[in-house]
C-alpha positions as CSV (number, residue, x, y, z in Angstrom):
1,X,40.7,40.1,158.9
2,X,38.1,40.7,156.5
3,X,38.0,44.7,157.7
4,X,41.1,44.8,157.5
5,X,41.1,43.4,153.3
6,X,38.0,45.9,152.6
7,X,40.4,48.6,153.8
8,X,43.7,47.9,151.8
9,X,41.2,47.3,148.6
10,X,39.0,50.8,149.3
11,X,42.7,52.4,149.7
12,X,44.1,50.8,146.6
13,X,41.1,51.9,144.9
14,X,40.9,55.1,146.3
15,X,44.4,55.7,145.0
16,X,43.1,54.8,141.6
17,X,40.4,57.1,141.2
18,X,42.8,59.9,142.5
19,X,45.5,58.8,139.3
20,X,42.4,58.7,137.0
21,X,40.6,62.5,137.9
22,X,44.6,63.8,138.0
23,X,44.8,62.0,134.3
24,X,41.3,63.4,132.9
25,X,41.9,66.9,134.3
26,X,45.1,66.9,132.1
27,X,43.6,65.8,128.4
28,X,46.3,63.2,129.4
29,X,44.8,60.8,126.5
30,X,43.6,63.5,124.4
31,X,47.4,64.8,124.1
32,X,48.6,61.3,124.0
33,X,46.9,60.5,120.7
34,X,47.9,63.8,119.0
35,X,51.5,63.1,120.0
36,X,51.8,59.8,118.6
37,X,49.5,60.4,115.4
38,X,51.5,63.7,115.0
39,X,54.7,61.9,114.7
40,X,54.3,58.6,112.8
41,X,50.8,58.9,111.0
42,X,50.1,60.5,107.7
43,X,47.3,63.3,107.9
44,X,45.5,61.6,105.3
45,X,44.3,64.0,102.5
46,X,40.6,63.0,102.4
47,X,38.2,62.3,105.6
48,X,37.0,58.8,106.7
49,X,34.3,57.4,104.7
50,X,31.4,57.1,107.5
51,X,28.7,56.7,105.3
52,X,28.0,53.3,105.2
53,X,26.2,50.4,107.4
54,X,27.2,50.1,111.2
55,X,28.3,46.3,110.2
56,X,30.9,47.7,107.9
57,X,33.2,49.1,110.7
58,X,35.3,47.6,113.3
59,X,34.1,49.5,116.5
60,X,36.1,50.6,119.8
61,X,34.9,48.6,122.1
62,X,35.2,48.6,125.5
63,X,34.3,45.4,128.4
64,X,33.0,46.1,131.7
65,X,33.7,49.9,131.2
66,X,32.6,51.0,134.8
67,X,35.3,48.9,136.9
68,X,38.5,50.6,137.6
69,X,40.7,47.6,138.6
70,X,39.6,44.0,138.8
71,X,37.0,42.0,137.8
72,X,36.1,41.0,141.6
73,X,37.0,43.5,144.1
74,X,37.6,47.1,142.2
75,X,35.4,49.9,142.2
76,X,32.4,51.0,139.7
77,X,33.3,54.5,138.9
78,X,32.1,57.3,136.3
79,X,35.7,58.2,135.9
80,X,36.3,54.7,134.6
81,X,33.4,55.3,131.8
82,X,34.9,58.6,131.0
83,X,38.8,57.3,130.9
84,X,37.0,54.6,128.0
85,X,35.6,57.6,125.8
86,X,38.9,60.2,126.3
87,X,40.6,57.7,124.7
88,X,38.0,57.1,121.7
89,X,36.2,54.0,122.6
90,X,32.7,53.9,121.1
91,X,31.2,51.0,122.5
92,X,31.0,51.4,126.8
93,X,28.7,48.3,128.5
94,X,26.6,49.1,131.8
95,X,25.6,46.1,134.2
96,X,22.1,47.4,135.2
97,X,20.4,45.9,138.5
98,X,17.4,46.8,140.7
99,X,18.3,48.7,144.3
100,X,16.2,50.0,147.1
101,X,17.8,53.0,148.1
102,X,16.6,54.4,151.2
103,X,15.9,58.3,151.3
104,X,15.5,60.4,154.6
105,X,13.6,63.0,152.5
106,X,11.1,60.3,151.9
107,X,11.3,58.8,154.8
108,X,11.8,55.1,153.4
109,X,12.6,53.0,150.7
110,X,12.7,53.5,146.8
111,X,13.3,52.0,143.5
112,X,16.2,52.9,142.0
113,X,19.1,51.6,139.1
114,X,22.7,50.6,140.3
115,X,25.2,49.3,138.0
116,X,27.9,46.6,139.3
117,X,29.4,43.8,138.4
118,X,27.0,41.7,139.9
119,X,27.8,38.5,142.2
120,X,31.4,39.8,143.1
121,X,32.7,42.3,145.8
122,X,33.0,45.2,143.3
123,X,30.9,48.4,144.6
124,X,27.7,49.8,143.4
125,X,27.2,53.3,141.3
126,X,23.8,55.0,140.8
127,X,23.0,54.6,136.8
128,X,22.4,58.0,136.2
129,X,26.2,58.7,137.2
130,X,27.2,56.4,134.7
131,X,25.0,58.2,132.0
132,X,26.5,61.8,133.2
133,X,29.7,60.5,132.7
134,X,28.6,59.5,129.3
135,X,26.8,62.9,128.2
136,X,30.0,64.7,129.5
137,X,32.4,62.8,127.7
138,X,31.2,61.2,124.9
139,X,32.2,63.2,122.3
140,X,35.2,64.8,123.8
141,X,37.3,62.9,121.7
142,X,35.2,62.6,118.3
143,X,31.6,63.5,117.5
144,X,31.2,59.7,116.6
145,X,28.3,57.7,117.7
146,X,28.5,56.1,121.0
147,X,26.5,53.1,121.5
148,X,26.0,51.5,125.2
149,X,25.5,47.8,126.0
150,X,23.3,47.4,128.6
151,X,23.2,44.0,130.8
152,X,20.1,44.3,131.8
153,X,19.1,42.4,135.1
154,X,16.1,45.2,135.7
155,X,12.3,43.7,136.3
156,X,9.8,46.3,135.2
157,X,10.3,49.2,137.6
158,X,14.0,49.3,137.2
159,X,13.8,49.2,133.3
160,X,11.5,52.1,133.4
161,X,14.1,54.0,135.5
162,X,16.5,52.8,133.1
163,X,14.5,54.9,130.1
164,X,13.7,57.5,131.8
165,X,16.8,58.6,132.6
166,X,18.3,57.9,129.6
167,X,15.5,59.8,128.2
168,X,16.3,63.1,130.5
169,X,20.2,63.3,130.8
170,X,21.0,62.4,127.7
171,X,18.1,64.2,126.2
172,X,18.8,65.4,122.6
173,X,22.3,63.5,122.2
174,X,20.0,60.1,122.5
175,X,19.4,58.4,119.0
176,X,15.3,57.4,119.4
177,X,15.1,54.9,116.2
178,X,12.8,56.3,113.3
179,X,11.3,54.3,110.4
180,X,13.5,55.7,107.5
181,X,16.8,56.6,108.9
182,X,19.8,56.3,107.5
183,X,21.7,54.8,110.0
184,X,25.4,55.3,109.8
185,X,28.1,57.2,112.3
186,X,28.1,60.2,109.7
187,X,24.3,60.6,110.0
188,X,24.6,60.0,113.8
189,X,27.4,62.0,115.2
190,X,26.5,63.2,118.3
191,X,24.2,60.2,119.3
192,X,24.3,57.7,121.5
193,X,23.1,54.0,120.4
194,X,21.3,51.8,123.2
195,X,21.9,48.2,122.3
196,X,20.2,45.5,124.5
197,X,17.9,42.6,124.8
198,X,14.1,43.2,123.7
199,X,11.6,41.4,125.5
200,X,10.3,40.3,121.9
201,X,13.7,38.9,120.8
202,X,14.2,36.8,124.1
203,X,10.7,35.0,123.3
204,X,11.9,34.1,119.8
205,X,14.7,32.9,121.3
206,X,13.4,31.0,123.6
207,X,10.9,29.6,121.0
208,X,14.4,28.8,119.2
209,X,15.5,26.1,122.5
210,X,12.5,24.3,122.3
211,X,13.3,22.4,119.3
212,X,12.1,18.9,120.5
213,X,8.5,20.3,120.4
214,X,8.3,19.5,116.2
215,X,9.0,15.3,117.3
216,X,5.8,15.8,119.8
217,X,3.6,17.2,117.4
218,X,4.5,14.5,115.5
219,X,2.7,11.7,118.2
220,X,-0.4,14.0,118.0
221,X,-3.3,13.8,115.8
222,X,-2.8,16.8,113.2
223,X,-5.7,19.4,113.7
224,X,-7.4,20.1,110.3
225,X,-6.7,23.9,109.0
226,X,-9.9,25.8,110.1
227,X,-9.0,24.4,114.4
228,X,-5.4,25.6,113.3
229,X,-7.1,29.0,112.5
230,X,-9.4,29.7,115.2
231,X,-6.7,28.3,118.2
232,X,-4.1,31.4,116.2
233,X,-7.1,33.6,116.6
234,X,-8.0,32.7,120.1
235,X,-4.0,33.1,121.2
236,X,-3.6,36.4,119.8
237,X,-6.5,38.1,121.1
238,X,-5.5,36.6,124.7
239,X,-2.0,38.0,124.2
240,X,-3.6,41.3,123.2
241,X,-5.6,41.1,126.5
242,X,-2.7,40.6,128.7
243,X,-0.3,43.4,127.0
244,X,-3.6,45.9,127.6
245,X,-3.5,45.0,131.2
246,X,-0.4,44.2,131.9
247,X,2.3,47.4,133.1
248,X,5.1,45.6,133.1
249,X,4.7,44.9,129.2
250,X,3.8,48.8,129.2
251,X,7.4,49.7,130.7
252,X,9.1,47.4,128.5
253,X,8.0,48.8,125.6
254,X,8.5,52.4,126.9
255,X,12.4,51.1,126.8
256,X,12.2,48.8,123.9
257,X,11.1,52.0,121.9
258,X,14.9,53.5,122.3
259,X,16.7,50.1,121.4
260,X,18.5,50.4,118.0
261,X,21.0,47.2,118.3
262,X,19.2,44.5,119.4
263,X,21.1,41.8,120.9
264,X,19.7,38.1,120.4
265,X,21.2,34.7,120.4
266,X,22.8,33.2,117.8
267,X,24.4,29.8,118.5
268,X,25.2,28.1,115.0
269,X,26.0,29.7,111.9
270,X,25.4,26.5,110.1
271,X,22.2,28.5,107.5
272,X,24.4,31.5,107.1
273,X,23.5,33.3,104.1
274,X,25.0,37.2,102.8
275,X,23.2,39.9,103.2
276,X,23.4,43.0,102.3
277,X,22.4,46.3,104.5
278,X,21.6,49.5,103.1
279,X,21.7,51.2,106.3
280,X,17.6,52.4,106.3
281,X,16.7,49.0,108.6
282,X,14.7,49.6,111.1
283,X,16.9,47.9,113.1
284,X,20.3,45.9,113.2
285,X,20.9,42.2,115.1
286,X,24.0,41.8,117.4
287,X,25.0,38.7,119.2
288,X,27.9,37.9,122.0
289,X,30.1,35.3,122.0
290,X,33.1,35.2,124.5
291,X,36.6,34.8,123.4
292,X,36.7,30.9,123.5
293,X,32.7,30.4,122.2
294,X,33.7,33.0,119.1
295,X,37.1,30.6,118.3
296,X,34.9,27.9,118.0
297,X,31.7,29.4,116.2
298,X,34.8,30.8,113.7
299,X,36.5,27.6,113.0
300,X,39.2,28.8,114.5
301,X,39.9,26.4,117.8
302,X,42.9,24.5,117.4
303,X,42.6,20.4,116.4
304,X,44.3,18.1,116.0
305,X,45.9,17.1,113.1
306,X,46.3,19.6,110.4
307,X,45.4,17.4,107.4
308,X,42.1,16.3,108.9
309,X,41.5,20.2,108.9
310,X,42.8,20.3,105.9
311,X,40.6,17.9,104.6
312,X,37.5,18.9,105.7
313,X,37.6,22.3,104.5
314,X,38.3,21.2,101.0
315,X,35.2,18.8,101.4
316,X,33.2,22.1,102.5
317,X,34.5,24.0,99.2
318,X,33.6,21.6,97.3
319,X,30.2,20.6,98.4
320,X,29.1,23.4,100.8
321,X,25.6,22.4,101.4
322,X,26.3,19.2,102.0
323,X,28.3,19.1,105.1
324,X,26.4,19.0,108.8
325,X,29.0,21.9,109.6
326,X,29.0,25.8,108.7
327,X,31.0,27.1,106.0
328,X,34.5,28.2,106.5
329,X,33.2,31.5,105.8
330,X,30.0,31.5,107.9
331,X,31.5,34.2,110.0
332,X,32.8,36.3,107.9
333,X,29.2,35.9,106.1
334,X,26.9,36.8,109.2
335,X,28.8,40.0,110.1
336,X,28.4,41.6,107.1
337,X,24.2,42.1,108.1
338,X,24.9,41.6,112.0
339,X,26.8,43.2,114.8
340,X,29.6,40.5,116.4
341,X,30.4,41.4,119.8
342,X,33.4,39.2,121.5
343,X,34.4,39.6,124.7
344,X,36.9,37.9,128.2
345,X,36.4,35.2,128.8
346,X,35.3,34.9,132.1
347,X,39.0,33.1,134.0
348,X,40.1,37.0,133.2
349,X,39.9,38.7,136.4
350,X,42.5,40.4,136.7
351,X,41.2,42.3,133.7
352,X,43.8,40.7,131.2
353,X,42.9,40.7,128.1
354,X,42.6,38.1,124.7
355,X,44.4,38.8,121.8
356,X,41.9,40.6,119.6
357,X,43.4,39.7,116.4
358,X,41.6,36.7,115.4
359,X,38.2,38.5,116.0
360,X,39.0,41.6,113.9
361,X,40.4,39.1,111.0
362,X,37.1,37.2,111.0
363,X,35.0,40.2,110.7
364,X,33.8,40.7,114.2
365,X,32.9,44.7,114.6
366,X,32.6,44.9,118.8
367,X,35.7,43.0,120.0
368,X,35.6,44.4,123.5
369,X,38.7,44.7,125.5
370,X,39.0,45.4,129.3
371,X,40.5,48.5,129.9
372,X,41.4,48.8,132.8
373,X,45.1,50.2,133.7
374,X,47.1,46.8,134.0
375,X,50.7,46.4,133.7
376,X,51.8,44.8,130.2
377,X,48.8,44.9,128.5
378,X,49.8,44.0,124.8
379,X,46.2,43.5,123.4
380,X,45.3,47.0,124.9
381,X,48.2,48.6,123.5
382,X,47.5,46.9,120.4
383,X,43.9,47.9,119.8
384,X,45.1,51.9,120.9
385,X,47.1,51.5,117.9
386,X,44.3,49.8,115.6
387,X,41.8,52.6,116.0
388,X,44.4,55.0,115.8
389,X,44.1,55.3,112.4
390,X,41.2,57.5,110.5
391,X,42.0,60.1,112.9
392,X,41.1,58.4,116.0
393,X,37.7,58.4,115.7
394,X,36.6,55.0,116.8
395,X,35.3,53.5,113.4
396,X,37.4,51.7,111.1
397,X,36.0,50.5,107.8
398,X,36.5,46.5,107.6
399,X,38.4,45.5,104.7
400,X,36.9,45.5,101.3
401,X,37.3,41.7,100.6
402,X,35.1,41.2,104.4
403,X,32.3,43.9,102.7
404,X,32.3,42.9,99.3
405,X,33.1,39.1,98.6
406,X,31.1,36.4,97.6
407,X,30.4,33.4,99.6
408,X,32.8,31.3,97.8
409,X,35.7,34.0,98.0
410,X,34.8,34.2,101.8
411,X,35.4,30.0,102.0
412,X,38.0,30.4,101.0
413,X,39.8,33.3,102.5
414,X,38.7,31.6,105.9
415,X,40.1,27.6,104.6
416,X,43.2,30.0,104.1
417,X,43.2,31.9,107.5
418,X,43.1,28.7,109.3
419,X,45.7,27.0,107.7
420,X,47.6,29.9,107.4
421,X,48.2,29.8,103.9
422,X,47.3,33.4,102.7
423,X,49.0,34.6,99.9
424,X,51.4,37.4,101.2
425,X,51.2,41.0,99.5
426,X,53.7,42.9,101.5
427,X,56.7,42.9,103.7
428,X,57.0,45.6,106.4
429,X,60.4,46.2,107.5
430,X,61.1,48.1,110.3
431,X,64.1,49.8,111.1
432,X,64.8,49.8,114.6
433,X,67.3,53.0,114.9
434,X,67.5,54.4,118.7
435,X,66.0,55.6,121.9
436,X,66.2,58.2,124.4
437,X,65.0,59.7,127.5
438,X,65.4,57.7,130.7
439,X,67.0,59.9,132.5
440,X,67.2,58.9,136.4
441,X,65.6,56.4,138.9
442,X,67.4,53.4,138.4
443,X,68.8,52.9,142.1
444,X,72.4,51.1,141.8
445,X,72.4,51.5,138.2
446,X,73.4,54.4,136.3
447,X,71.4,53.3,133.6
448,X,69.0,50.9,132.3
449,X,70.1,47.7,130.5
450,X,67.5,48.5,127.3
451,X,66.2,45.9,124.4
452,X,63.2,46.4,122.0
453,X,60.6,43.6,121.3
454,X,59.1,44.7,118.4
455,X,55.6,42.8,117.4
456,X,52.9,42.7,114.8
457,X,49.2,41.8,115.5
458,X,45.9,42.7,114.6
459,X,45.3,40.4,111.7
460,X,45.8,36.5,110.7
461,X,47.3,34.1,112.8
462,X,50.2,33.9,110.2
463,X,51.2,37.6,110.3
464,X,51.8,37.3,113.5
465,X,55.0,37.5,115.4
466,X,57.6,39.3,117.5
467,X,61.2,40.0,117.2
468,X,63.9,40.7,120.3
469,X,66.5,43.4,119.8
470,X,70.0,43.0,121.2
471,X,70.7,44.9,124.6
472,X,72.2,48.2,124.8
473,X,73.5,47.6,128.6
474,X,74.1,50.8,130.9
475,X,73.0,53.7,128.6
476,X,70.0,56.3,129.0
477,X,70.2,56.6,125.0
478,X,70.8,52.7,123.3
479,X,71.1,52.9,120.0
480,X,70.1,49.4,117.9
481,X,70.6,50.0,114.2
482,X,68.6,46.6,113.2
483,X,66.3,46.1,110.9
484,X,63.1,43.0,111.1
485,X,61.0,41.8,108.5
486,X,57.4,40.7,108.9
487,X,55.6,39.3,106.0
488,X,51.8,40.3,106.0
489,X,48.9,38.2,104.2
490,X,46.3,41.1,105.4
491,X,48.2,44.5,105.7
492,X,44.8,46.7,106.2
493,X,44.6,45.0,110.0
494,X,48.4,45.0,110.8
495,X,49.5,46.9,113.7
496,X,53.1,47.1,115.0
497,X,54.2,47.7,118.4
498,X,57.1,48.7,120.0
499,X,58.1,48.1,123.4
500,X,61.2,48.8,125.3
501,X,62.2,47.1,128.7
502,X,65.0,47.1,131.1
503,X,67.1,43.6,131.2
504,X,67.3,42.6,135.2
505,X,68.2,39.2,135.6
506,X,67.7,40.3,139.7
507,X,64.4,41.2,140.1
508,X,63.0,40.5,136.9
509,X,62.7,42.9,133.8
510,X,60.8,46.3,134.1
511,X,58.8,48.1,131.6
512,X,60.0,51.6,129.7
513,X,57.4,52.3,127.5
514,X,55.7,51.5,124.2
515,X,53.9,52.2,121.5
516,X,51.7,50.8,118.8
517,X,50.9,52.2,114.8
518,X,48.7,51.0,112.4
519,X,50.8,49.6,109.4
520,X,48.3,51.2,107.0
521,X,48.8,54.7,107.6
522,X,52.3,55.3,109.4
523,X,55.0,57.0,107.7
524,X,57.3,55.3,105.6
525,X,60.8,55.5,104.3
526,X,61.9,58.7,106.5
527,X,63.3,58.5,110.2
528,X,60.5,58.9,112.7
529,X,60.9,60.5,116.4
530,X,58.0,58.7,118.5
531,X,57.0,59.3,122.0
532,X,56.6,56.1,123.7
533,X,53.8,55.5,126.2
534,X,53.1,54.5,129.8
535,X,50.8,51.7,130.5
536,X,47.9,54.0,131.1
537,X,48.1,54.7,127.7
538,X,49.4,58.6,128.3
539,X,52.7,60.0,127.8
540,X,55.6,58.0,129.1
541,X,57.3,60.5,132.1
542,X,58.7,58.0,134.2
543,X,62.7,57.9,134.7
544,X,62.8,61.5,134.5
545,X,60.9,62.6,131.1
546,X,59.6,61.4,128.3
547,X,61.1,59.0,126.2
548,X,61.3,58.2,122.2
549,X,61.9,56.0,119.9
550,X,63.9,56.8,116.4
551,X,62.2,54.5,113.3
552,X,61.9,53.6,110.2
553,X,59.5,51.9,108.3
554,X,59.3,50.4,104.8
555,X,57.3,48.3,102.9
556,X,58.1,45.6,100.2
557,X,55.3,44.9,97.7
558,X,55.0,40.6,97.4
């Protein structure tokens, strides 16, 4: 029974990596983007400003990049990691572990990298394939920077296989931090980031945990200054003695010396102050929080009782320093000097995704999405359409009010997020006009039975929504004429998506297509012919050829 499961998986799988090489030989995504951004984007007269901090930009971000299916049983594939950058991603994440690996040319064992999802029935892929897929495809797309996560589960041996290969395939594309850079994706196009742990930052943090060790001290005898001294002295010169001897803290440093974004723990945001980067540190700080862990941290998990809320972010604006609580703002504070990196939760294995909006509208740069190909993906489609805009090329500057505000204004744009009281500034409406192009393969029917649910997401809570269209029943070209209205408080984060399905009370409802704009830069008061997509996120050519959508946007100052 159980040979008989590994079989249908390795053939489902196998099917997949045949769609994905078929898809990547094509410029499937490449010509995908152009299409849409062709047809409902405004070139946009002046380049994107890239010139500032790393923290001032959301980033395309990508979650468990290597998998090609599930979270449990799918396979770990370079095509995967190249699917991510074709279609802009900047962010890709590598599970590293130790492997023996036997060779016959050796005649035995020897070290070597592997990167999995580890713990699960997902297959194994030498590390350097993963970073060959990178070099090859990183800047297929855009010249961007491309920075890799690595979960790094490597002891000493591993983590100097890790380096040295990053070191030797990646070779001059590899960003090697330098005292005095200016660090922004302008200055680093062509790079590739490494962001992980550093053994130095996981002592602090575990120095950090140990916060009942102040109420010891307290039982003991205080030692006078001069034994305070000479016990520092004596500590330091036996930690001196053990790095000299010790290789492992040799190879650690040998990969610590290429880690730009450190990644460190950051569990309250209760002493939050602003900060401002000039983009010359030496260094910038990232933390991860899953989707649920970021809610929280964010003030942003549902209570109950809205006038308790109420009433205790009113005590915070008034006396901010005196509540046991972050500010309302803390968030929003702490990601204008550090990287926020949210990511599934981990009940998502079928490699579903979270609604990314709530992360992007708090500040968070690295909201990273599965993206895998899996039917109905909404927040998928949604963040395709968010870093859509600036010509695709995986950075988008946050809003000014998130880069520029005081504390105070950030309190109380975040009391206002979460009670969803943000004053509006503009209405989008959008004209729903017609669509066209299923052509064939709808067995007994001549013809699909076709409605539109058109969406906004991306920023607050309160922008949010969807509207149904009426059904055009029996027709390969339904035609709508209606018109929805979506009030937005934040307009800069909106996106709007489109999708079309076919109405089968039988056999439930099946999917035609979609396709997602940023708000910001699309079109407006003109009629827009848009391709739709597939849910591989490449031109829609099911039902015979491709299929549009006839739009029209327009917007209605508040």
């Amino acid at each position: 029974m159980a040979s008989l499961f590994k079989k249908s998986v390795a053939a489902v799988m196998g099917l997949r990596e045949k769609q994905e090489k078929k898809r990547l030989q094509a410029n499937a995504y490449e010509i995908a983007l152009k299409a849409v951004a062709d047809a409902a984007l405004n070139p946009g007269d002046e380049a994107p400003n890239l010139s500032l901090p790393l923290t001032s930009y959301y980033i395309n971000s990508s979650h468990n990049t290597y998998l090609n299916g599930d979270q449990l049983t799918s396979h770990s594939s370079p095509d995967s990691v190249a699917r991510v950058l074709r279609l802009g991603c900047r962010v890709v994440e590598l599970d590293c572990y130790d492997y023996k690996q036997y060779s016959m040319k050796q005649r035995g064992y020897h070290a070597s990298v592997i990167v999995t999802h580890g713990g699960t029935l997902c297959t194994k892929c030498k590390f350097k394939r993963m970073i060959a897929a990178i070099a090859e495809n990183a800047f297929f797309t855009t010249e961007c920077p491309v920075i890799v996560t690595l979960e790094n589960h490597c002891k000493a041996e591993g983590q100097k296989i890790i380096a040295d290969t990053l070191r030797g395939v990646l070779g001059d594309k590899l960003y090697i931090p330098k005292e005095g850079d200016m660090i922004t994706p302008e200055s680093l196009k062509g790079k590739v980031i490494i962001r992980d742990k550093r053994k130095d930052d996981e002592d602090k943090d575990k120095d950090k945990d140990d916060g009942d060790d102040t109420k010891v001290a307290k039982k003991h005898k205080r030692r006078s200054q001069e034994e305070e001294k000479a016990l520092a002295e004596h500590l330091e010169d036996a930690k001196k003695k053990v790095e000299d001897e010790d290789p492992e803290e040799e190879v650690a440093t040998f990969l610590r010396d290429l880690i730009y974004v450190r990644n460190t723990k950051t569990k309250s945001l209760k002493d939050v102050q602003i900060n401002t980067l000039t983009g010359k540190e030496p260094f910038v700080t990232s933390s991860s929080w899953n989707e649920r862990k970021h809610k929280k941290l964010a003030g942003l998990k549902v209570k109950k009782g809205l006038k308790k809320e109420l009433s205790a972010i009113e005590h915070s604006l008034h006396s901010p320093g005196s509540s046991e609580e972050a500010r309302p703002g803390a968030m929003e504070a702490w990601t204008r000097s550090a990287l926020a990196r949210v990511y599934p939760a981990g009940h998502r294995i079928k490699s579903d995704n979270y609604d990314p909006s709530d992360a992007w509208a708090t500040g968070c740069q690295i909201v990273a999405l599965n993206m895998q190909v899996t039917p109905e993906d909404n927040p998928l489609y949604t963040n395709w359409g968010f870093f859509l805009r600036k010509g695709g090329c995986g950075y988008v500057p946050k809003p000014q009010f998130l880069r520029e505000s005081s504390f105070e204004e950030l309190d109380q744009y975040a009391s206002g997020l979460r009670t969803q009281s943000l004053p509006i500034k503009q209405t989008l409406k959008v004209n729903l006009k017609s669509a066209r192009g299923w052509t064939k393969g709808w067995g007994m029917e001549e013809a699909p039975d076709v409605y539109c649910v058109v969406s906004i997401a991306g920023g607050p809570k309160q922008d949010r929504g969807h509207r149904k269209s009426k059904t055009a029943n029996n027709t390969k070209s339904p035609q709508f004429n209606e018109t929805f209205s979506f009030p937005l408080s934040v307009p800069e984060l909106a996106v709007v998506t489109l999708e079309f399905w076919d109405d089968d009370t039988v056999s439930g409802d099946d999917y035609l297509g979609h396709v997602s704009l940023p708000v910001q830069e699309v079109k407006l008061a003109r009629d827009l012919t848009i391709p739709l997509l597939s849910e591989s996120l490449t031109l829609w050519t099911k039902g015979g050829g491709q299929a549009f959508v006839k739009v029209r946007f327009d917007f209605e100052e508040a």
